[in-house]
Structure formats: structure tokens, C-alpha cells
C-alpha positions in Angstrom: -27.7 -3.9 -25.8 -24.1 -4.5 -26.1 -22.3 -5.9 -23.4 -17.8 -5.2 -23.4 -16.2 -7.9 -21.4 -12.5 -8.8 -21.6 -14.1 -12.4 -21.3 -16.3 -13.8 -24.1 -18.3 -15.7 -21.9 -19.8 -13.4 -19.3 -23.0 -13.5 -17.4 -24.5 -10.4 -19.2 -22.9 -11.5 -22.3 -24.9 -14.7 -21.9 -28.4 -13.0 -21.8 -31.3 -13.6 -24.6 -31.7 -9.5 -24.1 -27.9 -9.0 -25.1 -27.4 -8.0 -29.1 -23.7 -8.4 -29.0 -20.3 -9.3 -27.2 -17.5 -7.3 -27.9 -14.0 -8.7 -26.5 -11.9 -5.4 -24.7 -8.5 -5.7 -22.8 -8.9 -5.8 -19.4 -9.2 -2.4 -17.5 -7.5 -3.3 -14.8 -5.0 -4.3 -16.2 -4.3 -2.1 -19.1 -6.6 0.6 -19.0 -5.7 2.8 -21.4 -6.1 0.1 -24.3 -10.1 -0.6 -22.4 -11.0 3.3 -23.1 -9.3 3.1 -26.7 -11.6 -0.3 -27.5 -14.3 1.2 -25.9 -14.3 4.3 -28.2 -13.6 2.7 -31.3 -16.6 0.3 -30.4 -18.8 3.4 -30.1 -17.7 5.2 -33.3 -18.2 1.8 -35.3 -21.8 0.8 -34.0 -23.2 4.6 -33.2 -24.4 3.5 -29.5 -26.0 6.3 -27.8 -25.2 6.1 -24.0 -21.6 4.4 -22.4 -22.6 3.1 -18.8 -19.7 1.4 -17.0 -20.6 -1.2 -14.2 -17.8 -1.7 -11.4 -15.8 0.9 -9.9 -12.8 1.2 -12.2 -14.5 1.5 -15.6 -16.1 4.0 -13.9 -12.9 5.5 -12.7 -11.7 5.0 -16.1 -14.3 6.6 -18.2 -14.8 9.4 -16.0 -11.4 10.7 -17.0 -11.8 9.9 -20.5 -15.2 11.9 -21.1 -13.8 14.5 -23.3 -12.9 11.9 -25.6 -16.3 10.9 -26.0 -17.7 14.4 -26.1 -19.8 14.3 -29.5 -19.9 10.4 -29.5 -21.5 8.9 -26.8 -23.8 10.2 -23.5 -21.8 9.1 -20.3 -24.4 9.4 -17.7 -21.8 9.3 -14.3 -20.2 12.6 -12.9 -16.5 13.7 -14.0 -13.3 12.5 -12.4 -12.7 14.6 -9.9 -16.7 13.9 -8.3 -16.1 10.0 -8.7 -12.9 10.3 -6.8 -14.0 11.7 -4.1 -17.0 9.6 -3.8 -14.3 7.0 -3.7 -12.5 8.2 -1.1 -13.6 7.1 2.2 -11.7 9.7 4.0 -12.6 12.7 1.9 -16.1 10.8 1.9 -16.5 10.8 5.9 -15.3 15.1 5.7 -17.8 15.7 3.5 -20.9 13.6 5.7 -19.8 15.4 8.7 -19.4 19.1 7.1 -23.5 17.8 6.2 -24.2 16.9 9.3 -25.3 13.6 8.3 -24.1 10.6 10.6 -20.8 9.3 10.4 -19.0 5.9 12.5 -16.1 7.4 14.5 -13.5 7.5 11.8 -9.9 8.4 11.8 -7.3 8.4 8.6 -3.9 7.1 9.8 -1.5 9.3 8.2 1.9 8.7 10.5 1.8 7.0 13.6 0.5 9.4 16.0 -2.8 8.7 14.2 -3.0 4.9 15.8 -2.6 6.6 19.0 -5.8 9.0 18.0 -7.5 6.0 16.4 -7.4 4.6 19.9 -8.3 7.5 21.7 -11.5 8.3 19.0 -12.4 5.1 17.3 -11.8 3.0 20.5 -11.0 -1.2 20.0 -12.6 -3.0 19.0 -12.3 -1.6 15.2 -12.3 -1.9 11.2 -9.3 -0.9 9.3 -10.1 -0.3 5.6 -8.6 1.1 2.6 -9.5 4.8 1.5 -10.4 3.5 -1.9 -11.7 -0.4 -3.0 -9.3 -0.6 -6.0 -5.9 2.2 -6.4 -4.1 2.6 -9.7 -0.6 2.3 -9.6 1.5 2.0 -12.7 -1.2 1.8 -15.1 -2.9 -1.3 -13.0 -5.4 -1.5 -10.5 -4.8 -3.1 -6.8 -7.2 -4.7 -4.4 -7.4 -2.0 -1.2 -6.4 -4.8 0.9 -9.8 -6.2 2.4 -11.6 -5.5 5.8 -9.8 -6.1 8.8 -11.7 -6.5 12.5 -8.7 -5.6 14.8 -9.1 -6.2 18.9 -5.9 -4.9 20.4 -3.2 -2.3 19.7 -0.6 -4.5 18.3 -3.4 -6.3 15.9 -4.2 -2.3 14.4 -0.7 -1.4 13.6 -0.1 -4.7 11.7 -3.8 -4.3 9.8 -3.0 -0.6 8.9 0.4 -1.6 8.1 -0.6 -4.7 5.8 -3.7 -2.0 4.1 -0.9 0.6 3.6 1.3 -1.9 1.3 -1.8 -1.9 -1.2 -3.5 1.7 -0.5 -1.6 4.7 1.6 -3.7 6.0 4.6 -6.0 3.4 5.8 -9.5 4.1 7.3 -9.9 2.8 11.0 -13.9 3.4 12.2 -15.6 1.9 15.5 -17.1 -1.2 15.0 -21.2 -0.5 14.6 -23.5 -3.5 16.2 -26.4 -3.5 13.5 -27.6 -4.4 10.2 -26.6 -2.6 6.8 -29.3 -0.6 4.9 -28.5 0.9 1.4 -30.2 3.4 -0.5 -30.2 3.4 -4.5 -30.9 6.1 -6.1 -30.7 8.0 -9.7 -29.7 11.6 -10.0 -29.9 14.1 -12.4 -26.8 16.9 -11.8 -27.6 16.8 -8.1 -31.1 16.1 -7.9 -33.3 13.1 -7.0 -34.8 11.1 -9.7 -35.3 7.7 -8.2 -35.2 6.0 -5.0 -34.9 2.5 -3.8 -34.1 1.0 -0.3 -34.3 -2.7 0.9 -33.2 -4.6 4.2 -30.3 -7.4 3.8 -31.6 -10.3 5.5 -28.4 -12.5 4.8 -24.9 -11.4 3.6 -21.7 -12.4 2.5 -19.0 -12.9 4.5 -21.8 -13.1 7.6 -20.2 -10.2 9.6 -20.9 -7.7 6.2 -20.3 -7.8 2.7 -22.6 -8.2 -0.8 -26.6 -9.0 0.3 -27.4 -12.7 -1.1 -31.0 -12.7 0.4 -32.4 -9.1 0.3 -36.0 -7.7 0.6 -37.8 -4.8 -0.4 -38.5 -2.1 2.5 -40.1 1.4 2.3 -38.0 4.3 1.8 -36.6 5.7 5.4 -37.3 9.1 5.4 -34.4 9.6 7.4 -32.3 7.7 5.2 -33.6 9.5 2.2 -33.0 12.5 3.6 -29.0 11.8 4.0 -28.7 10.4 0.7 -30.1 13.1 -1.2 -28.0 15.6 0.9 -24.7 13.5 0.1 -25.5 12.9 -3.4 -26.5 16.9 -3.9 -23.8 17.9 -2.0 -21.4 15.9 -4.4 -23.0 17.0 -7.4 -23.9 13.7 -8.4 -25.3 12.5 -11.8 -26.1 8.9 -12.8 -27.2 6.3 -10.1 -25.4 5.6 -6.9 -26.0 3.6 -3.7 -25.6 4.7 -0.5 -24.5 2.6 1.8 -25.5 2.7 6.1 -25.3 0.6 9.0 -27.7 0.9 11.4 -26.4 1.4 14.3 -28.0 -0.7 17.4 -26.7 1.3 20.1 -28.6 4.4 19.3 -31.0 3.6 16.9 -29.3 5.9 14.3 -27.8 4.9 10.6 -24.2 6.4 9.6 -22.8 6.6 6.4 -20.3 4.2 5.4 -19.7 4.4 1.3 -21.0 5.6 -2.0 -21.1 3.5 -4.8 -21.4 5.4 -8.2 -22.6 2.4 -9.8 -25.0 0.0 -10.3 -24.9 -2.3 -7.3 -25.0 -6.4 -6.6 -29.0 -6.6 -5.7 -30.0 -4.3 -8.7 -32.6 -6.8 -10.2 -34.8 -6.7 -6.8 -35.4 -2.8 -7.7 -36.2 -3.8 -11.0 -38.1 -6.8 -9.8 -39.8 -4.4 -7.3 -40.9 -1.3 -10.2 -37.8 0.9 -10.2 -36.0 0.1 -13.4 -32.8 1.7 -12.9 -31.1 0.3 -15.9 -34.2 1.8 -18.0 -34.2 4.8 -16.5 -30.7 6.0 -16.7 -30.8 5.1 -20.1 -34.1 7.2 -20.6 -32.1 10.2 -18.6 -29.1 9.9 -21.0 -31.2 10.0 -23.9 -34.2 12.4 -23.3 -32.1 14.7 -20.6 -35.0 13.9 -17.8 -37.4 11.4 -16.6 -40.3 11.3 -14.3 -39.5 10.8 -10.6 -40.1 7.4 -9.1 -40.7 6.4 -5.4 -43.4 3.9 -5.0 -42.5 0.6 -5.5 -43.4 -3.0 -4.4 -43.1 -3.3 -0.8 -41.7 -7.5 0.4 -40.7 -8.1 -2.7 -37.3 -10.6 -1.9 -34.5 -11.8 -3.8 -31.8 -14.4 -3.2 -28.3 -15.4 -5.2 -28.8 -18.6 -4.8 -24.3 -19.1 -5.0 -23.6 -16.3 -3.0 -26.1 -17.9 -0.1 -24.5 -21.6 -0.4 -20.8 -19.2 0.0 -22.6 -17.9 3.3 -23.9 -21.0 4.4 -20.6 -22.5 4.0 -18.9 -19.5 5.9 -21.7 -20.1 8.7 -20.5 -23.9 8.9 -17.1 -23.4 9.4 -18.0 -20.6 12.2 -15.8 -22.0 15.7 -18.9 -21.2 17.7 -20.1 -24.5 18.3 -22.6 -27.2 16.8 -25.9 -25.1 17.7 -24.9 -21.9 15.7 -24.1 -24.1 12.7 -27.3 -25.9 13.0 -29.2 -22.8 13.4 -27.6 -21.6 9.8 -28.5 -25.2 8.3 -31.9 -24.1 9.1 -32.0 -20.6 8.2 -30.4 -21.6 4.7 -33.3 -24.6 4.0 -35.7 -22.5 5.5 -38.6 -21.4 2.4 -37.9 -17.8 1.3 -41.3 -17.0 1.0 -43.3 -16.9 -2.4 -41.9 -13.4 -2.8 -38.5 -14.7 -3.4 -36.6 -14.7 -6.7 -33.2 -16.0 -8.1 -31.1 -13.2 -9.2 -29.4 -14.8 -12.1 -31.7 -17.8 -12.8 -34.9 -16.8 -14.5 -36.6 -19.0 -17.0 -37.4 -16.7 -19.6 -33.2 -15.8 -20.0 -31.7 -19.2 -18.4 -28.5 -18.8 -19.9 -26.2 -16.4 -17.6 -27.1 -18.7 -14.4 -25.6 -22.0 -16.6 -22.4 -19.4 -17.1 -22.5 -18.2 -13.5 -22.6 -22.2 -12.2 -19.7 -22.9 -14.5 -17.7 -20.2 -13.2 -18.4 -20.9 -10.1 -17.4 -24.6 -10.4 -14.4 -24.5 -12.1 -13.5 -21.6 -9.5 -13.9 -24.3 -6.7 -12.1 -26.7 -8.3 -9.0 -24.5 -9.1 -8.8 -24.0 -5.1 -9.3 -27.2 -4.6 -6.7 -28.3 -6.7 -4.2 -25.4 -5.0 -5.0 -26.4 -1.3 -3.5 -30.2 -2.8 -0.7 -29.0 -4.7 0.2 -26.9 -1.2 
């Protein structure tokens, strides 16, 4: 395997199982030069299969197939299918033209459509950005972040602020409940693969990236919806689709698609589903045998992602109990189930990087919240 960073010293990069680093410029930065290093590194060493891992390499690459036509299998749909999985608005169109289920969810346009937000979504609400990352100029921008708005005037200044990075913010009902995602591999529209687990802690607390996850059986319900998104966009490659479950009524609406491999990939792998392998295997042979048994309890836990959430949890304004009850939760055994997601001791290395990272990370903002 050969892992392109624009950093030398990456977490991949770091791995006993990776053959070789190769240095690119930064795609977010200057993406044309990334697709230009990215082809001549495929001409030189003959790899067989491209597979990009956040959301704009995938972007990227999408619309750059036809210059690897002849070179290199890209196992993700074209531009014009990523895009649109991108796009929360043209996203939440699509789910409801399905009938699969949807939060209340208005694009704000003009004005009027805060008015309408109010009227449909209701307060309180989340204002988001259509897309997580918009090019503009050549370079890539944040969308802006998640915003948890309680009043009129505290919407127009969130969709406002979320307009200066991405046009035509997202605002959707706040949904009591937990958030379920679905992983799954497709082959031109139909299901390969399938994955689900539960997030038992996340980061921030109130939603975000899963740093203790467990294994769950597939949701029939859940699996139903996914596959008819996915088929409906055509989709090739892996994905996951993301819910929340919605406590009210007992029913899970679609929130976002990512085309990509996601943050808890290794408990799928961990569990039996090798989605790394068998996109790879797809690529290459055209095909692979369906999967959809897998180990059942199975949990995993990034060990600085839950010291980030325990930290969050301490500085909650709730009072002492709540911040106890974390302290316990956090110390609290995982269960013999349970495994790191970067350390393991057969391939040490990328948790040493990841530590070092995430040091010198802290210390950087510690040194800024002095110099201020």
C-alpha cells in the first residue's frame, strides 16, 4: 500500500502495513497540483486502484476520472453523483421524493425562507452548511460548523455567519435521539456490504465523530433506506449513511451521506466486514461476494477523541453532578470487547504519531490563549 499525504509523517503513513509515503501538495489548498501528483505517482509505480479518503479528494478525483481512464480503477461515482451526495439540500429532495424519512428541513435562500424556517422547522433548530467543505478560488472552505439556534434573532445571525463560508444554509428541527449510521459498499447501485453500529459516546457530546462505538445488527429498516438512497443515487464505492433516531416517534431520518470511508472504519473491520479489502477486491475483479453477518458487541474506542469528550463534558455549566457522572462514564471499563482504534501492538507506530500530533496541537493553543 501506498499512502499520499501532503505531510510526511501521517498516521497511515506510519503503519508497518504501508510500502511507501509519497509527499503531494495539499488538496485543499491547491488542488489541481494534488490530481497532477497523484497521476504521475500512478503512471510511475503502476498502482491498480486510486481510493481517496476525505471528502475533497473525493471531490477532486471525481472530476478528474477521465484523466485516469486507462491508468488507474477509481472505485467512487462521477462528479456530478458525489455532488449531490454532498449537498444537504439536494440530499433532503431526493430522501423525500423516496419516501424515506427526513428532519423538517428548509434551505434559506432570501429572507422569507427564515420566516418559513420558523413556520416548518420550528425553534429550537440546527443551521448547517449545504456542503462540509466549498471550493472557492481553487481552495477549499470550512462550511462554517453546526449551530444550535433558540430564538429568531439567534437564526438570522447563524444563517448569516454559515452564508459567509457556504451560500444557502440548511436549518432542520432539532431531533432528541441518538445517531445510527449505516456503512455500506455498492457496486453501480447495488448492495455489496453492510455494516451498522450504535455510538455510545461522541464528540462534541451533543453529535459529532463516535469515539466509543459498538457493533449492532443491521436495522432492517435502516437498511432498507440506505439501500434505496444509495440505488437511487447511483452509487458505486462505499458510503455511510448517516440517521438520528428520533425519540419522539421512534423513527430514524436521514441526515448525510458520506462517500467515503468513515472515522470508526476499523470496528467493521474489527467486527468481519473488511471494507478496505473489499473495495479493493471490487475494483480489481469487477465484483465480490455479498457480506452481512458480522460480529455482533464488538466495541471500539479512540482513546484521544474520548479524553476531547471528557474534557467537553467537564467544562459542561450544568453543575458538579453532571461532571462527575462523565468522570465516571469515562473511567468506567469498556468491556473486554473494546479496542483502541489507532493503538494496536502489532502496528504501534501511527498511535506514537497520533499522540505527537495531538500534543504539540495542545500546546500550540495553549501557547495562543497566552500570547492573547
Amino acid at each position: 500500500m501506498t499512502v499520499a499525504d501532503e505531510r510526511l509523517r501521517s498516521l497511515a503513513g506510519a503503519s508497518r502495513y504501508c510500502r511507501t509515503v509519497v509527499q503531494v501538495p495539499s488538496p485543499a489548498r491547491a488542488g489541481d497540483a494534488f490530481v497532477r501528483a497523484i497521476k504521475h505517482e500512478v503512471e510511475r509505480a503502476k498502482h491498480r486502484v486510486v481510493i481517496p479518503t476525505d471528502d475533497v479528494t473525493l471531490s477532486l478525483l471525481s472530476e478528474a476520472r477521465s484523466q485516469f481512464e486507462g491508468l488507474a480503477v477509481l472505485p467512487f461515482p462521477g462528479a456530478e453523483i458525489v455532488q449531490m451526495a454532498h449537498d444537504k439540500g439536494a440530499l433532503m429532495s431526493l430522501a423525500e421524493e423516496q419516501g424515506i424519512p427526513i428532519p423538517k428541513t428548509v434551505v434559506v435562500r432570501e429572507r422569507a425562507d427564515l420566516e418559513r424556517a420558523i413556520r416548518h422547522v420550528g425553534l429550537p433548530a440546527v443551521v448547517k452548511a449545504r456542503v462540509s467543505r466549498l471550493r472557492v478560488a481553487g481552495q477549499w472552505r470550512s462550511g462554517g460548523g453546526t449551530h444550535y439556534v433558540h430564538t429568531p434573532a439567534a437564526l438570522e445571525r447563524a444563517c448569516r455567519a454559515v452564508s459567509e463560508a457556504v451560500p444557502f444554509p440548511v436549518v432542520q428541527e432539532c431531533i432528541p435521539g441518538d445517531g445510527r449510521g449505516l456503512f455500506a459498499l455498492m457496486n453501480r447501485g447495488q448492495l455489496r456490504a453492510a455494516f451498522a453500529h450504535r455510538r455510545i459516546r461522541e464528540k462534541p457530546p451533543s453529535g459529532g465523530v463516535s469515539v466509543l462505538s459498538e457493533s449492532v445488527a443491521l436495522d432492517p429498516k435502516l437498511l432498507e433506506d440506505s439501500e434505496r438512497i444509495l440505488e437511487a443515487l447511483k452509487w458505486h464505492g462505499v458510503a455511510m449513511v448517516e440517521f438520528k433516531h428520533d425519540a419522539r416517534d421512534g423513527i430514524s431520518k436521514l441526515l448525510e451521506i458520506n462517500g467515503r470511508f468513515w472515522g470508526s472504519l476499523q470496528l467493521a473491520v474489527d467486527a468481519g466486514v473488511d471494507f478496505p479489502a473489499l473495495l479493493y477486491r471490487q475494483a480489481v475483479d469487477g465484483d465480490v461476494e455479498p457480506v452481512f453477518t458480522y460480529r455482533l458487541g464488538a466495541r471500539l474506542r479512540w482513546w484521544l477523541g474520548d479524553v476531547d469528550w471528557l474534557l467537553l463534558r467537564l467544562r459542561d455549566k450544568d453543575g458538579v453532578r453532571p461532571r462527575l457522572g462523565a468522570l465516571r462514564e469515562f473511567l468506567r471499563p469498556a468491556g473486554k470487547a473494546a479496542r483502541s482504534e489507532v493503538f494496536r501492538r502489532d502496528d504501534p507506530a501511527p498511535a506514537t504519531v497520533e499522540l505527537a500530533h495531538y500534543l504539540r496541537d495542545a500546546l500550540r493553543g495553549a501557547i495562543g490563549k497566552v500570547a492573547r
